[in-house]
N, C-alpha and C positions, 0 to 999 in steps of 0.2 A: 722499645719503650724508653720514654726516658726517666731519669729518675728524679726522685720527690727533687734532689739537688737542682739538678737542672733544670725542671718546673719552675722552681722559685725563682731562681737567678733570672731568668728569662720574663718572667711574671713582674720581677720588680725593676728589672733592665726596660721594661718595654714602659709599665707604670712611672717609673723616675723620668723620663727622656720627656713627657708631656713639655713639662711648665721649665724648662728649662729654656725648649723654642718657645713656650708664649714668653720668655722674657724679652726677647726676642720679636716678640710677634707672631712666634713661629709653634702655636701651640700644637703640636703633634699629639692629640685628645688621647692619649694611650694612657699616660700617669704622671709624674711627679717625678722632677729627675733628684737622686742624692747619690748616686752611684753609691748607695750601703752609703753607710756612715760615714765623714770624713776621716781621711787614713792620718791623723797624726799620730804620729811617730813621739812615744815620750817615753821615759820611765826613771826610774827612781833609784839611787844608789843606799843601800841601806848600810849603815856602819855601826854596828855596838848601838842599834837600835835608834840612832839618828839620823835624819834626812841630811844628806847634803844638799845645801841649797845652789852654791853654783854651780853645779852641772845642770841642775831643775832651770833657774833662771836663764843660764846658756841654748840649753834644748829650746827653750818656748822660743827665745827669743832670735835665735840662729837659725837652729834646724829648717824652719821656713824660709827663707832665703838662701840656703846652700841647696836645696833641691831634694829628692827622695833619699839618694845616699851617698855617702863617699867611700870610694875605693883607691886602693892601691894605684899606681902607675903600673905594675904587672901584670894585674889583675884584668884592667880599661885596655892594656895592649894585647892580652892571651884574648879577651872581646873578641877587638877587632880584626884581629887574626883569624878566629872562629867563625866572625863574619864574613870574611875576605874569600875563606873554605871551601865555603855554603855557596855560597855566590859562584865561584868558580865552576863547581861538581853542578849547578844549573845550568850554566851556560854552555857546559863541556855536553850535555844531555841534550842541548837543542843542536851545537853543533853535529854531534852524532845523527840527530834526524836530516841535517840536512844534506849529508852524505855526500860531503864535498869530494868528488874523484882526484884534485888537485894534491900530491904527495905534500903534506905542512906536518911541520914540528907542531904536536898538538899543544891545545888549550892545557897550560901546567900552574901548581899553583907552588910556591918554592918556599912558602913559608911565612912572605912577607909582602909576596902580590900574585896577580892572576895575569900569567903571562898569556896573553892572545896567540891564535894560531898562526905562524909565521911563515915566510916561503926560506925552502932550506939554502945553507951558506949565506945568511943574512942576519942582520944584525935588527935586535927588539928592542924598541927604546919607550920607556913610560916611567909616569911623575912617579918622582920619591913617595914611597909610602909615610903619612903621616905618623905613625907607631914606631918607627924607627929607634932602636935607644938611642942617645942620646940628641942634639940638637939638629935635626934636618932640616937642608934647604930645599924650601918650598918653588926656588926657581931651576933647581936642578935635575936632572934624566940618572934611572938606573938604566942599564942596558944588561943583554941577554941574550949569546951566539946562538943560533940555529945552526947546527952541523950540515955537510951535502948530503948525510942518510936522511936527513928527515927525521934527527934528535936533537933535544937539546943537551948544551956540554954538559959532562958530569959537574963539573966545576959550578959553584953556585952564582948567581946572576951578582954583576960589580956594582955595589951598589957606593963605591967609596965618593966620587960627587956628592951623596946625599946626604955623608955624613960623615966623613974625612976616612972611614974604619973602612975595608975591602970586604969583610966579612961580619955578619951577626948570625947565630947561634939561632935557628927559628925555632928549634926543638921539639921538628916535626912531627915524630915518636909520641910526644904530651898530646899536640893537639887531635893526632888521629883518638888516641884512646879517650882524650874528653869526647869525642865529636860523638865516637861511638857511645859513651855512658849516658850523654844527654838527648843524643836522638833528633831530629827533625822537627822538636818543638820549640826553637830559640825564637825568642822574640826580640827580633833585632830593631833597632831607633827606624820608626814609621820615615820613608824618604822625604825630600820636601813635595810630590807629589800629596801624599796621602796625608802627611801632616800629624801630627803627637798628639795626643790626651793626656790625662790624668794618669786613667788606666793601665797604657802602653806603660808610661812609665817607673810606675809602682812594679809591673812586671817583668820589666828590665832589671832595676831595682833591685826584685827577690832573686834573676835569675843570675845576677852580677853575684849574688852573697853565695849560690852556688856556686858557683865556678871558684870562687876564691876559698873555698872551704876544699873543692879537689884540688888546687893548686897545692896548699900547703898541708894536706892530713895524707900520705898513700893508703891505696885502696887495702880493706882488712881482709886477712888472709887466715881462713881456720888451723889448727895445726894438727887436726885430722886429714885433712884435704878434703871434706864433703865440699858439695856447692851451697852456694849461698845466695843470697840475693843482694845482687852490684848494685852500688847507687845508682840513681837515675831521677832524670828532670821529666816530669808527667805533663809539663805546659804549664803548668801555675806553682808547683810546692818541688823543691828537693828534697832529696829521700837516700839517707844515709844506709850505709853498708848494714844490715839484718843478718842475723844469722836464722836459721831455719827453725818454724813454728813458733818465731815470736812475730810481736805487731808492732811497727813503727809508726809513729808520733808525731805531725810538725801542725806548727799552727798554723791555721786559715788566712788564706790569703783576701787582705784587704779592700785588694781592687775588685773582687768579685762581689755586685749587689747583691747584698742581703747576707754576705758572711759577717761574723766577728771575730776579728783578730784574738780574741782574747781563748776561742775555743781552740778546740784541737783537728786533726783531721788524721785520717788513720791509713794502713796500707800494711796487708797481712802477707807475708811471710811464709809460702807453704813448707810444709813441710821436706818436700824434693829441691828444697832451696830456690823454688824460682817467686816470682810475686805472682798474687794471685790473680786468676780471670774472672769477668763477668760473665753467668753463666749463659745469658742471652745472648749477646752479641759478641763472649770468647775473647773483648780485648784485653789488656792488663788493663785494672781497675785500681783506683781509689776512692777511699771513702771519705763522699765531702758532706755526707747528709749531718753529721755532728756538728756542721758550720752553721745551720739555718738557723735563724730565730723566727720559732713557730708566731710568738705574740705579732711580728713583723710582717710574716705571712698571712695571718688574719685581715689584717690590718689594711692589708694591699689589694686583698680581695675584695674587701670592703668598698676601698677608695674604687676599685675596678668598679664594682656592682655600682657604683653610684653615677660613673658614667654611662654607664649602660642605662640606667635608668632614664635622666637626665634628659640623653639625647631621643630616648622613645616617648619621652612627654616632650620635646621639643620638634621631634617629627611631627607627631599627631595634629599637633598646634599651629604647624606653618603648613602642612595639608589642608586644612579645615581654612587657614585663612586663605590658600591659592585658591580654595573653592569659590570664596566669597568675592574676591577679587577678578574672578573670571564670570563667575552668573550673573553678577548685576553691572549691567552698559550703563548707569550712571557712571560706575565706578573706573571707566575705562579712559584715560588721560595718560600721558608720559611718565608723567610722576610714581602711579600705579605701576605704571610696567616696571621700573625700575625696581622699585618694589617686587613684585613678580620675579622679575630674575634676582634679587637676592635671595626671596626667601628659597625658590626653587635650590638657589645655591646651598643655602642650609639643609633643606630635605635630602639631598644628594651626598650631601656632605656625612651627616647625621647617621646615614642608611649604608654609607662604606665603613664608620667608624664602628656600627653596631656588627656589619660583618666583620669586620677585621679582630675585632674582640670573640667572637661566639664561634667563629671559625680556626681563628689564628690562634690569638692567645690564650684563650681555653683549652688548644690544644698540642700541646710543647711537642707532641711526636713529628705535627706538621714542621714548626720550625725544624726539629732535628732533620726532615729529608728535605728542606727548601724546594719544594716543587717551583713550578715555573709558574704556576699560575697565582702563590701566594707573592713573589715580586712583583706581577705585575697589578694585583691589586694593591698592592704596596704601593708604586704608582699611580693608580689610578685616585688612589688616595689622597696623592698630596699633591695631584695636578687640581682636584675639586674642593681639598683646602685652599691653593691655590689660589681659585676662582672666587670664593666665600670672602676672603680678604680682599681683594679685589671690585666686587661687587661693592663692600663697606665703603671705598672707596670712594666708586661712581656714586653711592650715595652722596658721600658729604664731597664732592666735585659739582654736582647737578645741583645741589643747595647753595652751596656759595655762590656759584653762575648764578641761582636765581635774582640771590639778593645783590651782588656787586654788579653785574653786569646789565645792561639798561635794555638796551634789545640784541636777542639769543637767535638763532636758528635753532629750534627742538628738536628740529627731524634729524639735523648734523649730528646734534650734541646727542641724540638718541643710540645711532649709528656707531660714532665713537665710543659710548658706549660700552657697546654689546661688543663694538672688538675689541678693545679693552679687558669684561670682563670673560671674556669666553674665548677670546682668542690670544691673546697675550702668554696666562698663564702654560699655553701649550712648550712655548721655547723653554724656559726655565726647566718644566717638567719632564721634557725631553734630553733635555740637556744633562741633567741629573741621574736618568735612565739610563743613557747610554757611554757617561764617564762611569757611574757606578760597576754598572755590567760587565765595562772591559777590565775591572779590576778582581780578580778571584778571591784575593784575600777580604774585599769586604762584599763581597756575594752569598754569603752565607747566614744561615737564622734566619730567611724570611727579609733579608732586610732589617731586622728590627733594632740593630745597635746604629743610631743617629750620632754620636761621636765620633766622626769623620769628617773631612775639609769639605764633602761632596753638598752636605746639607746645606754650607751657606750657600750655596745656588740658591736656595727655596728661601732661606731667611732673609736674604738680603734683599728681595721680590720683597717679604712681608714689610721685613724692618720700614722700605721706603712706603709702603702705603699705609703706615699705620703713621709715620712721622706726619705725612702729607694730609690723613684725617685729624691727627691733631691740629697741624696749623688752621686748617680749616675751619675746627670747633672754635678755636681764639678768634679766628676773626668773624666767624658768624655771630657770636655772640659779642664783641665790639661789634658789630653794624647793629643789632638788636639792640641794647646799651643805647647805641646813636641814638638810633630811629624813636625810641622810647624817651628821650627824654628831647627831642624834636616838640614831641606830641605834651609835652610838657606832664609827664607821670610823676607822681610821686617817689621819694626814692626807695622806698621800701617798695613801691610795687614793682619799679623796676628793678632792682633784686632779686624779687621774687620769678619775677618774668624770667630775667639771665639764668637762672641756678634751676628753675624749671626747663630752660630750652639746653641747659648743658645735660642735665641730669635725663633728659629722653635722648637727646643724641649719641649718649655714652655708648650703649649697648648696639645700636645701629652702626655706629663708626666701629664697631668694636675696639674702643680706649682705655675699658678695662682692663684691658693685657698690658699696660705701662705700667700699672702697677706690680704685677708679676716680678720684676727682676728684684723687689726688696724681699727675698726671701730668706728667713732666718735661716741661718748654716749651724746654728747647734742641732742635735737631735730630738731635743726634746720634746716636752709636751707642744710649745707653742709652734713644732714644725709641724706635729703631727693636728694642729688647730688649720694650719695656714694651706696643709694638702686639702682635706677635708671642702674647705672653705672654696677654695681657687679649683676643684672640681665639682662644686656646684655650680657657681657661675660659670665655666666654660661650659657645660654640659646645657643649661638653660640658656643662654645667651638667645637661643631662635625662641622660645618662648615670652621670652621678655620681648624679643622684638614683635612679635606677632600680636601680644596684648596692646604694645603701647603704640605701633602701627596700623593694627587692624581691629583688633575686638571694643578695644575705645577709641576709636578715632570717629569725629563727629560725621565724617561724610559718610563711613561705615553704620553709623547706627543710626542716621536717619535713614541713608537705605532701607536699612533692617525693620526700620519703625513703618513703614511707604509702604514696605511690603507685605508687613503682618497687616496694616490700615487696609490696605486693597486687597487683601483674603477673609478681613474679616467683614467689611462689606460686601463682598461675594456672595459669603454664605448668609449674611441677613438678607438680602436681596434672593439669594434662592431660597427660603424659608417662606419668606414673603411671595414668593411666586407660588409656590408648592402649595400654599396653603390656598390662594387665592382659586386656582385652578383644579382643585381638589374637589371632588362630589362625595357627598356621606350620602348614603342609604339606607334610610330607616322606614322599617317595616310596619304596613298598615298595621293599625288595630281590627282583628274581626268586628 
């Protein structure tokens, strides 16, 4: 099971990432992206009960432009050493599987690179490591003997081209026992593959202020000799040396949605000196539930419920209109169809969101086992967002053609289309599928962390057809403008006309989503106005369009009016017959 923690984080992880793509374009209908509050970084130096103001004024106005944090030169070099480590002991792992029969000096890592497997009595040559103390050239080779046993020399690898010195100090001894205290959980700078966030780096950040904390404090030693419990990095918080049946203390990390820095988070201490287990699932645990803000939590549920609602009043509404659009053959023209497949696009769209909420997000245990079948509705998701957008598209494509272009082929422009809107979005969708997939570190959660390179696949799709329905609206409405004052209108009615024909188009092109990226970045009340708000409209968007495409549109309700006229003369006509045709039977008098 997982816990209220991981509930929330996940709940508001998947709620924030919404309007984030609709700034974009790319509204991933889940929530509202702020990853947790913004993480700045400030505080206050108190002296004999006065503020110092330039360290205040320095912070606000530096801090942001030097980046999360600064470290040491020792510090950035023990990193990347650590990195270098990890890396190594992987790739030593896959050579092991592939069980090269060939006698090589194995895959070594000597402190300051990861020497490759070599063939023996031969010489290993690779770039200077950039950590080097002092200045390295970036045009020069260390080199590295391979013995004819099939070892490398005890003597350590010449690195003196790199940096005039024959020898540096890697302090191999440090690094094994950091590697061992912090464990498998470094979160090392995303490559250019997968590309950085915010996130990543706040977490680099906190695990940078570790490491520079074991660098200079040695680990604490009872002078009983019980055990104790060693520092250790759990993936998000370090966690200083305990001694046994007390509780350790560090503040909530930032990067994680829905924490506040300002709280604490805990991590007990048993008694036998070791930290403690969770009793379900027996791993070492910490305590992050003191991080949540329950008012926050409400809050998101809320925002949740409201999509959910939203989009089951905006199903029901573009069902009812497909109905109306399919039963009456007045109604059946090019235009109409197009119509049809968008709104068809919305129902589809609407009824993956409503599962993905009541199935997925409702249910954090699923994210914790990532089944196969929640990616791929993951998937299935954002090929039929995909399409939704898309479709907007064809609309204001097939309207501008009508009005600019003099004589069309329909059938063509039909054709295109429907590849267009149903065949296109397949590449993109696919494409995102199968780079995500091959990547294990972001295969995890269900998919549902969107702060990844992979997603502009899908936004970049949106971004252009949301640009291209705007240019559209512009010039539709200059040829309108034209055409109206051709006819010599007044200019208030042609005004009126323009701001009428922008204001129905809006919602069809979906061009509300341009406004999306002026989202307020305080936390306050007016962000919590702006979520609210920006998941009503995305949530109603097919309802709007259904009203002002189908339930009032004129062709529509004279239908509607045609057809109720020719039912209700049915039944005056059968009254009239019935009665006509009818015999009463009335009984003599004796």
């Amino acid at each position: 099971m997982m816990t209220k923690t991981a509930k929330y984080s996940v709940l508001k992880l998947i709620i924030e990432d919404t309007l984030s793509w609709a700034a974009l374009g790319y509204h991933l209908q889940v929530a509202v992206k702020n990853r947790g509050i913004d993480s700045w970084l400030y505080y206050i130096t108190m002296t004999q009960g006065r503020i110092l103001l330039l360290p205040l004024i320095v912070s606000a106005y530096v801090l942001p432009f030097c980046g999360a944090g600064v470290h040491d030169d020792f510090t950035e070099r023990v990193f990347a050493q650590l990195k270098t480590l990890y890396e190594c002991e992987r790739s030593a792992l896959l050579d092991a599987e592939g069980n090269n029969r060939v006698p090589l000096c194995p895959r070594n890592f000597d402190g300051w690179h990861c020497w490759s497997p070599t063939a023996p009595g031969s010489t290993a040559w690779a770039p200077c490591p950039s950590y080097l103390p002092g200045h390295v050239s970036g045009s020069s080779l260390a080199t590295r003997h391979c013995s004819d046993n099939g070892l490398w020399d005890e003597t350590m690898a010449n690195y003196t081209s790199c940096t005039g010195s024959p020898y540096h100090d890697p302090s191999l001894k440090v690094l094994y026992g950091i590697a061992e205290d912090v464990g498998h959980y470094v979160p090392w700078e995303r490559s250019s593959l997968r590309g950085e966030n915010r996130m990543w780096r706040d977490k680099i950040d906190r695990f940078k202020n570790c490491l520079r904390y074991m660098l200079q404090r040695p680990a604490l030693h009872l002078d009983d000799n019980r055990s104790m419990c060693y520092r250790t990095w759990d993936g998000w918080t370090f966690w200083k040396d305990t001694p046994p049946g007390q509780t350790a203390y560090a503040s909530c990390p930032r990067f994680v949605a829905g924490f506040s820095g300002l709280r604490k988070a805990e991590k007990v201490c048993t008694l036998n000196g070791t930290w403690f287990r969770h009793p379900v699932s027996g791993n070492v645990w910490s305590n992050y539930t003191t991080c949540v803000d329950e008012g926050d939590l409400q809050f998101r549920n809320f925002v949740n419920l409201l999509y959910v609602i939203g989009y089951t009043l905006s199903s029901a509404a573009l069902l009812f209109s497909l109905f109306i659009f399919c039963y009456f053959r007045s109604l059946r023209c090019r235009r109409i169809t197009i119509h049809k497949n968008l709104f068809l696009s919305f129902i589809i769209n609407n009824l993956c969101w409503i599962v993905w909420y009541s199935h997925v997000i409702s249910n954090p245990d699923v994210i914790e086992r990532n089944p196969i079948w929640c990616r791929a509705l993951h998937v299935v998701t954002q090929y039929f967002l995909l399409c939704n957008y898309l479709w907007m598209f064809c609309e204001g494509f097939y309207l501008h053609t009508l009005l600019v272009v003099a004589f069309i082929a329909e059938e063509k422009i039909l054709t295109s289309l429907l590849l267009i809107g149903w065949g296109f979005p397949i590449l993109p969708a696919v494409a995102y599928a199968v780079v995500r997939g091959l990547d294990t570190e972001a295969s995890d959660m269900c998919w549902v962390e969107h702060d990844v390179w992979y997603t502009y696949i899908l936004s970049i799709t949106v971004g252009f057809s949301i640009m291209f329905s705007l240019a559209f609206l512009v010039n539709i409405v200059r040829v309108l403008v034209t055409k109206l004052r051709v006819l010599n209108s007044p200019d208030n009615q042609r005004s009126r006309k323009a701001v009428r024909a922008t204001i129905i188009l809006l919602p069809l092109l979906g061009l509300h989503y341009v406004l999306t990226p002026f989202r307020p970045q305080s936390g306050g009340g007016i962000l919590l106005v702006y979520e609210v708000i920006s998941a009503i409209f995305t949530s109603l968007q097919g309802l709007c369009v259904a009203v002002l495409f189908c339930f009032v549109h004129d062709e529509v309700v004279a239908a509607l009016r045609q057809t109720y006229s020719k039912r209700l003369r049915f039944r005056t006509t059968y009254r009239t017959f019935y009665a006509d045709t009818s015999v009463t039977f009335v009984p003599k008098r004796p």
